[in-house]
C-alpha positions, 0 to 999 in steps of 0.5 A, a space after each residue: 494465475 487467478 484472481 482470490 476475491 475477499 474481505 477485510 474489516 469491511 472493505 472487498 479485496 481482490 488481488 492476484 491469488 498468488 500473493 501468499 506464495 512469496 514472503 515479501 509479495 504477501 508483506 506488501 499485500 498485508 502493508 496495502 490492507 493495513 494502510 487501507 484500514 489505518 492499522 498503524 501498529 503494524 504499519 509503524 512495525 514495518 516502516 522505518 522511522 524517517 519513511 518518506 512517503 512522495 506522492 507523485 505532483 501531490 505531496 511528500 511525507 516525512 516520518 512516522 508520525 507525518 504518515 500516521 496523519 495523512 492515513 487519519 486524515 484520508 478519506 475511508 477506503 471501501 475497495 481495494 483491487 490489487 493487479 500486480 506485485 513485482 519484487 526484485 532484491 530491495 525494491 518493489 511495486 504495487 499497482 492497482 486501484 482503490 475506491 472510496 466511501 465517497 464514490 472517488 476511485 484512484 488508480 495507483 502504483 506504489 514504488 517501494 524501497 526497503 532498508 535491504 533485500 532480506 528486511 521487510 522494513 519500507 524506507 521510501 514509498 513513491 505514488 503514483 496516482 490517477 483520479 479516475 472519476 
């Protein structure tokens, strides 16, 4: 498996070249780059109204519009580097790091839950996050 590097609205990407080769591999890869550039519309398209969003030892988000807030209110994104997707039925997980305008980079892994294994709609993320620097 490679590695495809790229660019999207100003932030550089590189994620395991195989995303695009499963549905819902590629769905998350498209959710983390809408997330990464505040694409609510598509966001709000794919997450179910009452999403809960728990960021691990940090703070938990409840609903559409709490989550459209958080998004606003981070801090700008400048790389995304994406090493792994795993799906399984309903479930999925997301790991990789992401740095910031402001030099800060995080190492996360995201916990997905979708409303059921044949929906690309998310009803509860959980995070983990690591403050690397």
């Amino acid at each position: 498996m490679g590695t495809m590097h790229t660019e999207y609205q100003g932030i550089k990407i590189t994620a395991p070249a195989d995303c695009g080769n499963a549905p819902k591999k590629k769905f998350l890869y498209d959710f983390i780059m809408a997330a990464a550039t505040n694409d609510f519309h598509f966001i709000s398209e794919h997450a179910s109204d009452d999403i809960c969003w728990n960021i691990v030892n940090d703070n938990s988000i409840q609903g559409l519009e709490e989550l459209a807030n958080t998004l606003k209110a981070a801090p700008k994104i400048t790389e995304v580097e994406i090493l792994n997707i795993i799906t399984h039925g309903k479930t999925a997980s997301v790991n990789g790091t992401v740095k910031f305008e402001d030099h800060h980079t995080d190492s996360f892994c995201n916990v997905y839950t979708f409303v059921s294994a044949g929906k690309n709609t998310i009803k509860e993320i959980i995070s983990y996050i690591i403050k690397m620097d």
